[in-house]
DSSP file (Angstrom, degrees, kcal/mol; ACC not computed):
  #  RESIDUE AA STRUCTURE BP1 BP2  ACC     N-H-->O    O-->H-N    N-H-->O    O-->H-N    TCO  KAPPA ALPHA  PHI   PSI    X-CA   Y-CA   Z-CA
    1    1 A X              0   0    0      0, 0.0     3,-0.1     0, 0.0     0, 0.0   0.000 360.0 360.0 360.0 120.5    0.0    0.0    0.0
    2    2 A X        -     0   0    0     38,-0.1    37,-0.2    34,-0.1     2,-0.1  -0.539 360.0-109.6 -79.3 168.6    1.5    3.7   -0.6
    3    3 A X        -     0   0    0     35,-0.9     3,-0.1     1,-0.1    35,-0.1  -0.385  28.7-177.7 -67.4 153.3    1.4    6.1    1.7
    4    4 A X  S    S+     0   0    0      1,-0.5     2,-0.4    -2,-0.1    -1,-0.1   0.502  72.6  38.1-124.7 -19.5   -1.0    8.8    0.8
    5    5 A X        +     0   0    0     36,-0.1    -1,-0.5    -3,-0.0     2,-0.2  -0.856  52.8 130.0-168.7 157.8    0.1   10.7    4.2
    6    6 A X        -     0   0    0     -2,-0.4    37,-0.1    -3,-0.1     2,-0.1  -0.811  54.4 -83.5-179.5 148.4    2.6   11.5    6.2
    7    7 A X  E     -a   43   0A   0     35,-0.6    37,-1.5    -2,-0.2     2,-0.4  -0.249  31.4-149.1 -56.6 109.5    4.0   14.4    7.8
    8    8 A X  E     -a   44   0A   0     35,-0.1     2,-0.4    -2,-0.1    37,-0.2  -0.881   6.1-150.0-113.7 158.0    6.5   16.7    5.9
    9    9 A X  E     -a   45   0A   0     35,-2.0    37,-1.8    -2,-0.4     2,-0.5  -0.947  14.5-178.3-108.3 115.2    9.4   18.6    8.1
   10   10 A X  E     -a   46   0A   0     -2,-0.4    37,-0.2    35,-0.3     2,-0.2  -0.969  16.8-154.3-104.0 104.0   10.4   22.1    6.2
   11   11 A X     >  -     0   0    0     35,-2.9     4,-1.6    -2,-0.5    35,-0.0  -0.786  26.3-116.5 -78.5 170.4   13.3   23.5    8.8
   12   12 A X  H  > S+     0   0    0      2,-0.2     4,-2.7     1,-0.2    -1,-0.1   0.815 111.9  46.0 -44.2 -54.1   13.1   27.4    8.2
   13   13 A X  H  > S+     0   0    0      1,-0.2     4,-2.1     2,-0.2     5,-0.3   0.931 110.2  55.5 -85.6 -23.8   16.2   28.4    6.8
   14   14 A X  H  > S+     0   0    0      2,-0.2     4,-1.9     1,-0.2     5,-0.3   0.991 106.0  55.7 -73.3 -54.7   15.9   25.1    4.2
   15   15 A X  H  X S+     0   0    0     -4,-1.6     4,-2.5     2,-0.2    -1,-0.2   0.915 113.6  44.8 -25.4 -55.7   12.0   26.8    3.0
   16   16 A X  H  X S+     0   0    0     -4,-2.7     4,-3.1     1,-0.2     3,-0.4   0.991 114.6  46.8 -76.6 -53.3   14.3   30.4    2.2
   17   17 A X  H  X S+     0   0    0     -4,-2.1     4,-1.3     1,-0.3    -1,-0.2   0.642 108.6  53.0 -48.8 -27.3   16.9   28.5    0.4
   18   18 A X  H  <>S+     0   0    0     -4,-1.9     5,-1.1    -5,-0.3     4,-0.5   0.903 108.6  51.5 -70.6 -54.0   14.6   26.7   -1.4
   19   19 A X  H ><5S+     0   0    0     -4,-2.5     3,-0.7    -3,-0.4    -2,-0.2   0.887 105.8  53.8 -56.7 -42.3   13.0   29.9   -2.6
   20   20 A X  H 3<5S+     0   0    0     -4,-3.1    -1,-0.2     1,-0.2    -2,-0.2   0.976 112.9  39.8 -81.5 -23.2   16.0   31.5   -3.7
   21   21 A X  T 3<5S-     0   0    0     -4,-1.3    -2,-0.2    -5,-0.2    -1,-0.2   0.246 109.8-121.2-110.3  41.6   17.1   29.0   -5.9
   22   22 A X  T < 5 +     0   0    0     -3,-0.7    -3,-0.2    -4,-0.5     4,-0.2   0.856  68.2 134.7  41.4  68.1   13.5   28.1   -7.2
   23   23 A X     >< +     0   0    0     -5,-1.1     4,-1.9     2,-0.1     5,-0.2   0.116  26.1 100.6-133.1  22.0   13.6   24.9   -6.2
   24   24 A X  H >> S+     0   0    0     -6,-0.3     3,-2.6     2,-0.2     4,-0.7   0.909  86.4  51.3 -61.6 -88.8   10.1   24.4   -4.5
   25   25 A X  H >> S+     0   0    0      1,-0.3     3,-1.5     2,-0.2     4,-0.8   0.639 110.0  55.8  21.6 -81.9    8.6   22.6   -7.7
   26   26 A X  H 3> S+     0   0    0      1,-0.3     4,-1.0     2,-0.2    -1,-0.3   0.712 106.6  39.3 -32.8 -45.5   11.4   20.4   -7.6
   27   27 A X  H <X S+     0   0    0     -3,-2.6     4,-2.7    -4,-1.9     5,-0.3   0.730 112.3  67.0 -91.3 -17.3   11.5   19.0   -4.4
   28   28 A X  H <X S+     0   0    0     -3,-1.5     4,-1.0    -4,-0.7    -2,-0.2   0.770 103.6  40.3 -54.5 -37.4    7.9   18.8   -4.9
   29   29 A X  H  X S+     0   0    0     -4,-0.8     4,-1.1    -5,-0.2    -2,-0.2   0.655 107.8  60.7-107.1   3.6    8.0   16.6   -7.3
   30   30 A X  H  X S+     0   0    0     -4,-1.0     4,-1.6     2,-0.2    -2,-0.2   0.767 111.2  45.3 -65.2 -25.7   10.8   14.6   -5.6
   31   31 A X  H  X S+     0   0    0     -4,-2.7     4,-1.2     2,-0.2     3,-0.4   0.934 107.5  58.0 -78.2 -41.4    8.3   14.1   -2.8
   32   32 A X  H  < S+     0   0    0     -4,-1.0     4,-0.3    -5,-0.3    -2,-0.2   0.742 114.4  39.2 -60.3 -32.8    5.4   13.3   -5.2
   33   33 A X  H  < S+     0   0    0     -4,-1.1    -1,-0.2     2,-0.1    -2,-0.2   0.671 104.8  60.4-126.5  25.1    7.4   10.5   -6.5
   34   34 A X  H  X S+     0   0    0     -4,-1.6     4,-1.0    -3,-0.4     3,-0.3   0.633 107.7  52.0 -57.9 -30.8    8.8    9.3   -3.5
   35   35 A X  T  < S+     0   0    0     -4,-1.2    -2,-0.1     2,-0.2    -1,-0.1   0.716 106.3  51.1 -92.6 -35.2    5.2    8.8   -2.6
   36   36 A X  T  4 S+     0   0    0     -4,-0.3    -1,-0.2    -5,-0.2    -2,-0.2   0.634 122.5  31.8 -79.7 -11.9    4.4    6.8   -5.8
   37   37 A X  T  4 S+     0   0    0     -3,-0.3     2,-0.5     1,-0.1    -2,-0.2   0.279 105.8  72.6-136.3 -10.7    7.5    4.4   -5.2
   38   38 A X    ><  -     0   0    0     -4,-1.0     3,-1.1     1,-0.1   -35,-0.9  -0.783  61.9-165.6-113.0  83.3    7.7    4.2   -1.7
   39   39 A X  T 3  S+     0   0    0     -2,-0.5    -1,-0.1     1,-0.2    -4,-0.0   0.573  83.3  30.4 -61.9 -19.0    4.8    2.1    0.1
   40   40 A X  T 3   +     0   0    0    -38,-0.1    -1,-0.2   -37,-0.1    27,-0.1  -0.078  61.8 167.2-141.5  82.5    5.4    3.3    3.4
   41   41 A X    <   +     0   0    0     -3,-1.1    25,-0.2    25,-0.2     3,-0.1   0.038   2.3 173.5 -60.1 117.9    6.7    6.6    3.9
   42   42 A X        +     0   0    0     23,-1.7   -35,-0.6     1,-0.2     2,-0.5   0.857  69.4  10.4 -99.2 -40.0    6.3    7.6    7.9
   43   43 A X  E     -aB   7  65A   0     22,-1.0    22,-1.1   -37,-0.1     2,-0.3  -0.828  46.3-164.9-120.3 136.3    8.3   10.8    7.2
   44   44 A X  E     -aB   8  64A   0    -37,-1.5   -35,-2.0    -2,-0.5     2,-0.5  -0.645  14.1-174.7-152.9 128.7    9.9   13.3    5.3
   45   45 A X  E     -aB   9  63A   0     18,-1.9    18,-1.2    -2,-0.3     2,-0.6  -0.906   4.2-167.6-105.1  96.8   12.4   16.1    6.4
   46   46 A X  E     +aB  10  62A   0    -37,-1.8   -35,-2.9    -2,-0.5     2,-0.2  -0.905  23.9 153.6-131.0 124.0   14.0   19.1    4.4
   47   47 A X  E     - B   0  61A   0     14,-1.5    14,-3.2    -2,-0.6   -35,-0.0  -0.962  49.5 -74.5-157.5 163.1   16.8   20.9    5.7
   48   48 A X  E     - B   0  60A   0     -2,-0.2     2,-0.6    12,-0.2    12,-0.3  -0.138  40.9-147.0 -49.0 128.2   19.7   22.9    5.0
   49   49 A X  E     - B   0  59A   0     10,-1.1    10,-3.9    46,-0.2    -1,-0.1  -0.876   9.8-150.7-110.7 118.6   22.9   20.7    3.6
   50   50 A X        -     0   0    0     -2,-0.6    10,-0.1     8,-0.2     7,-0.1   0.127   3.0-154.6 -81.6 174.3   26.1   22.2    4.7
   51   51 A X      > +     0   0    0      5,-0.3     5,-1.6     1,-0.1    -1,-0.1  -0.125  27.1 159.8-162.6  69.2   29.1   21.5    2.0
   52   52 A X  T > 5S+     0   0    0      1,-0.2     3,-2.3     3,-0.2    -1,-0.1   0.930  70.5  47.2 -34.2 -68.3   32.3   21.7    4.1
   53   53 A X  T 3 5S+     0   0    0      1,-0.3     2,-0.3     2,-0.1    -1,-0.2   0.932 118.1  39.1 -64.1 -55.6   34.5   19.9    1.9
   54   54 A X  T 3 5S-     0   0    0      1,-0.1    -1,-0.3     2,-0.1    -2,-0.2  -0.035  96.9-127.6-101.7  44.0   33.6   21.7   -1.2
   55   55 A X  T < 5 +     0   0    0     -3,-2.3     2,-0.3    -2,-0.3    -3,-0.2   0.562  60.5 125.5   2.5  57.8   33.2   25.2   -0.2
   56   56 A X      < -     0   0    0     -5,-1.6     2,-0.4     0, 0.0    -5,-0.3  -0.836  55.8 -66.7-118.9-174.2   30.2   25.9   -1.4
   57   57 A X        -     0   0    0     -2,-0.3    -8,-0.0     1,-0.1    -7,-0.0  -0.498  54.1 -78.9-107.7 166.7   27.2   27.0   -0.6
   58   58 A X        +     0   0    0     -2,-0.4    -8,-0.2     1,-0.1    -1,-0.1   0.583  57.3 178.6 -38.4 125.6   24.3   26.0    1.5
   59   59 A X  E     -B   49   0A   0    -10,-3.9   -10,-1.1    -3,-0.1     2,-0.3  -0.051  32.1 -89.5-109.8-129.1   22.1   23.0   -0.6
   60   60 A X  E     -Bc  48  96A   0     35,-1.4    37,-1.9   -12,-0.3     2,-0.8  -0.946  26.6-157.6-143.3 105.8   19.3   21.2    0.1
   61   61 A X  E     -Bc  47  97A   0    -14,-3.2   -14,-1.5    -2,-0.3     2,-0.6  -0.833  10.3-170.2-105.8 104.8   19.1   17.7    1.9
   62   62 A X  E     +Bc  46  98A   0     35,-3.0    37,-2.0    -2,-0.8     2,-0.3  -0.696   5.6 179.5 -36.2  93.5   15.8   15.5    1.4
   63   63 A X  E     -Bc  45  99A   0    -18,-1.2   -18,-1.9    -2,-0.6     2,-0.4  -0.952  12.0-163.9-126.7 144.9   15.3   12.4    3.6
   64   64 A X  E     -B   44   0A   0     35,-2.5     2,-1.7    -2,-0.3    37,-0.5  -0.977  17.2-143.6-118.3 110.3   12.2   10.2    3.2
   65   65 A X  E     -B   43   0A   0    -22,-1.1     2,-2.2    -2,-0.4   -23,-1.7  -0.417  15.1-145.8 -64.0  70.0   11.9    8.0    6.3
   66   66 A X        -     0   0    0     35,-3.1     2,-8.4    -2,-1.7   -25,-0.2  -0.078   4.4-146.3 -20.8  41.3   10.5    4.3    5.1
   67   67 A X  S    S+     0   0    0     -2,-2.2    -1,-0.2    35,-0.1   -26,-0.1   0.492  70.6  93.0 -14.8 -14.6    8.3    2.6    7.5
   68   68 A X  S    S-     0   0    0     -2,-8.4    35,-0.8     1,-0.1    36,-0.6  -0.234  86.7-101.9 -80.1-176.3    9.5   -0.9    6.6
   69   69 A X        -     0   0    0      1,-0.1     2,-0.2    33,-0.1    -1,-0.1  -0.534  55.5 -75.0-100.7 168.2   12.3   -2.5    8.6
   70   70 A X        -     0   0    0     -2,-0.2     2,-0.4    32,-0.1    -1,-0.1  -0.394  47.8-165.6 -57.7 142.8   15.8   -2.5    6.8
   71   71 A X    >   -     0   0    0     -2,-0.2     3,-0.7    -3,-0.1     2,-0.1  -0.977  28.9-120.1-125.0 122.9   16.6   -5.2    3.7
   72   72 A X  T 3  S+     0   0    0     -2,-0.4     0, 0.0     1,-0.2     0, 0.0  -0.354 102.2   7.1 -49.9 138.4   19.6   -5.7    2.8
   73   73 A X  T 3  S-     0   0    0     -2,-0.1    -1,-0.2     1,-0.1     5,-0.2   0.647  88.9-145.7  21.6  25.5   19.7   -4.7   -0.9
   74   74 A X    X>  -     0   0    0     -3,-0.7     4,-2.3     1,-0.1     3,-1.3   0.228   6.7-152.1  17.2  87.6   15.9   -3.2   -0.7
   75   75 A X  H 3> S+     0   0    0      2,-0.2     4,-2.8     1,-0.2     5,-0.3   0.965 106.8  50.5 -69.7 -47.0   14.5   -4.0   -4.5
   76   76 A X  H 34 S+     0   0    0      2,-0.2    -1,-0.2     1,-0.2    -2,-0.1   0.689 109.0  52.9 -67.8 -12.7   12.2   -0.5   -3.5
   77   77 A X  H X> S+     0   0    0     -3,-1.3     4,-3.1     2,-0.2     3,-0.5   0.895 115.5  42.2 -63.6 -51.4   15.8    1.2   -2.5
   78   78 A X  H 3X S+     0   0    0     -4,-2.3     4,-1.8     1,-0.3    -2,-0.2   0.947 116.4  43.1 -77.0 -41.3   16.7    0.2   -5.8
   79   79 A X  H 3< S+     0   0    0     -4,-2.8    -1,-0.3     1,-0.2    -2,-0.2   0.697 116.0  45.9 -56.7 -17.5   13.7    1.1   -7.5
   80   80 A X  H X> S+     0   0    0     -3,-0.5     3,-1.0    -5,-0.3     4,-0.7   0.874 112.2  52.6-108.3 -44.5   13.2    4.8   -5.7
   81   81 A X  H 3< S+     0   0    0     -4,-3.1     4,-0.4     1,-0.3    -2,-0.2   0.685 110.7  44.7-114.5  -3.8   17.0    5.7   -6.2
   82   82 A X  T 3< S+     0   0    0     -4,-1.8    -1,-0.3     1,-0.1    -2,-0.1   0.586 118.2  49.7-107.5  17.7   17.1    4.8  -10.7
   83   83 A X  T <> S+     0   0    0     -3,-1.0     4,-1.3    -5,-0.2     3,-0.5   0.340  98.3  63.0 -95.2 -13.9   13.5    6.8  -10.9
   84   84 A X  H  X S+     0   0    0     -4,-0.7     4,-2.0     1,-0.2    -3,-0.1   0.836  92.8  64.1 -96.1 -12.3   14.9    9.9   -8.9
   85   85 A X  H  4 S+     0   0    0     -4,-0.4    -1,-0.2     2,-0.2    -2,-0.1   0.895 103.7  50.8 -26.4 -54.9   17.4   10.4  -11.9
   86   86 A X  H  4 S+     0   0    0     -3,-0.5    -2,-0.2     1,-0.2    -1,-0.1   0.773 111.6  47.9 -78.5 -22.3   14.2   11.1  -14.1
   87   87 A X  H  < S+     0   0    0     -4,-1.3     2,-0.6     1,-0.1    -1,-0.2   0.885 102.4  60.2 -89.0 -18.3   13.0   13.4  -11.7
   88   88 A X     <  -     0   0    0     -4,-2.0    -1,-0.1     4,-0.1     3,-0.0  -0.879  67.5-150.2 -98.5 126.5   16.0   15.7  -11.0
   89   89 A X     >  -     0   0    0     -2,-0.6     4,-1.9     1,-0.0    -2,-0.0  -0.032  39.8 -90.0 -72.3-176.4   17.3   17.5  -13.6
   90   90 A X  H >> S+     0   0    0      1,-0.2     4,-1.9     2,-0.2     3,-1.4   0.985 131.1  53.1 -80.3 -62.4   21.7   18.5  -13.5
   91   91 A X  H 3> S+     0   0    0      1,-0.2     4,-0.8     2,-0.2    -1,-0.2   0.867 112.0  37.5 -56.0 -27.3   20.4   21.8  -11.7
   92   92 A X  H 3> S+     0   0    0      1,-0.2     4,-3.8     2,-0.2    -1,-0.2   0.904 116.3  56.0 -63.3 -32.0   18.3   20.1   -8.8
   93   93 A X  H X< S+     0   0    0     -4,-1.9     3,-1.1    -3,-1.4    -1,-0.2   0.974 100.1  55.3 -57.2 -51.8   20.9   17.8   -8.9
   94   94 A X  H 3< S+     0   0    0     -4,-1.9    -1,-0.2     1,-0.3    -2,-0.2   0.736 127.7  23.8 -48.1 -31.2   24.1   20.7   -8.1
   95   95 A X  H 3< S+     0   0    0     -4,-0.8   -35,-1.4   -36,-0.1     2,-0.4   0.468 113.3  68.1-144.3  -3.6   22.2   21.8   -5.0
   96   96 A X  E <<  -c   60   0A   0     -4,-3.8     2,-0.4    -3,-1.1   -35,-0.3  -0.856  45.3-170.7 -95.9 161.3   19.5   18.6   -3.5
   97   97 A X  E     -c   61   0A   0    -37,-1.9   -35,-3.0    -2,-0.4     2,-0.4  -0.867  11.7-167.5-101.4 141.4   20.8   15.6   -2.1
   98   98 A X  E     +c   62   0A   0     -2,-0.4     2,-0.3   -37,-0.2   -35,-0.2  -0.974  11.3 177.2-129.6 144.3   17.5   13.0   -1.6
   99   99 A X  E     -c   63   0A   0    -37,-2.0   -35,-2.5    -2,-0.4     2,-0.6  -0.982  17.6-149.8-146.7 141.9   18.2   10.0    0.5
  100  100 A X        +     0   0    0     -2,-0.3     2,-0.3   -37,-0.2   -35,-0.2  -0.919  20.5 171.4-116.3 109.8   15.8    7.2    1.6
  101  101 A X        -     0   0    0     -2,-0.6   -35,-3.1   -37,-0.5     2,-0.2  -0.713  39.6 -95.8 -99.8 173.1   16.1    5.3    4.8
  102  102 A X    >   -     0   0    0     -2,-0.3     3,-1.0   -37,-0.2   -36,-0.2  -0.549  39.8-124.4 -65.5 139.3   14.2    2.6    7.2
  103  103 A X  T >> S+     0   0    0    -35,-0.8     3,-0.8   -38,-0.2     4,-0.7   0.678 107.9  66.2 -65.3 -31.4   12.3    4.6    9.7
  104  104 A X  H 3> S+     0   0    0    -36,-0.6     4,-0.7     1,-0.2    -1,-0.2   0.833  90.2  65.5 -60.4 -19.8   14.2    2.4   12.6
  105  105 A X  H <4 S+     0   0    0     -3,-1.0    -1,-0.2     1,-0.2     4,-0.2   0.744  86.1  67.2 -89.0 -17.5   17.2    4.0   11.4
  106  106 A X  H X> S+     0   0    0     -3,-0.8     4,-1.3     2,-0.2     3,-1.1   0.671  95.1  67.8 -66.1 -23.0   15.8    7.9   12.7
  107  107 A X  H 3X S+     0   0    0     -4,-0.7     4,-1.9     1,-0.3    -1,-0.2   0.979 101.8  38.7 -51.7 -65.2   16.2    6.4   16.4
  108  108 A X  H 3< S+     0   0    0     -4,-0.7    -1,-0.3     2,-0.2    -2,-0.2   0.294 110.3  57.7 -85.0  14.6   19.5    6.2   16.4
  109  109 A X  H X> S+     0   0    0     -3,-1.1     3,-1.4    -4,-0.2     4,-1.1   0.749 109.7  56.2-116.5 -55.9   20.2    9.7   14.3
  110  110 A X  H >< S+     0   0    0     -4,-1.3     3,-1.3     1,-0.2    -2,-0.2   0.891 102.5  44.7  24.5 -92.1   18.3   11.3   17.2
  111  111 A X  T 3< S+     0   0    0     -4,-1.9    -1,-0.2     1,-0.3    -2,-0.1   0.625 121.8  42.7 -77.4  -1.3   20.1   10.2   19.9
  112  112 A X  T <4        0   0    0     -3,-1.4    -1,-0.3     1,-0.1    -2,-0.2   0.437 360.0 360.0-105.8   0.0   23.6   11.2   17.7
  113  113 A X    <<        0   0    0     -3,-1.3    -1,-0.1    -4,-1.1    -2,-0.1   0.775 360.0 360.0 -73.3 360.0   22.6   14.6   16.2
């Protein structure tokens, strides 16, 4: 079954960043087909993504939080990360990062942030 909802996390400053580099759409439609490939999505978070190593500046980090438990090589891992190709173009690419984990795995990134 997909999800049809679940909760989405905007931090602040990731909302303005998004806006200046007109990237609302985009991530809109990364969530839209996160939702179409992912059967049970508990979460989903957008915040600023820092980029130490490669002085630049501030992107955009997506994480969709899975409700299933982890598998080992995930045929819906595999499926959700060679469809999000078609949905980000080279500029969404320069400045989103999208990641999907197991929701079991937010426990422990919690208790480490």
């Amino acid at each position: 079954m997909i999800a049809t909802e679940f909760p989405v996390s905007v931090q602040p400053e990731a909302a303005v960043r998004m806006a200046e580099l007109g990237l609302q759409e985009d991530v809109d439609k990364i969530i839209e087909y996160s939702r179409s490939v992912v059967p049970n999505i508990r979460l989903v978070e957008i915040e600023i993504r820092l980029y130490y190593e490669e002085q630049r500046d501030r992107g955009i980090s997506v994480t969709i939080w899975n409700g299933a438990p982890y598998v080992r090589k995930d045929p819906i891992y595999r499926q959700w990360l060679a469809g999000l190709s078609r949905v980000m173009s080279n500029y969404v690419s320069d400045w989103v990062v999208a990641d999907l984990y197991p929701h079991e795995g937010r426990q422990w990134t919690e208790g480490n942030s």
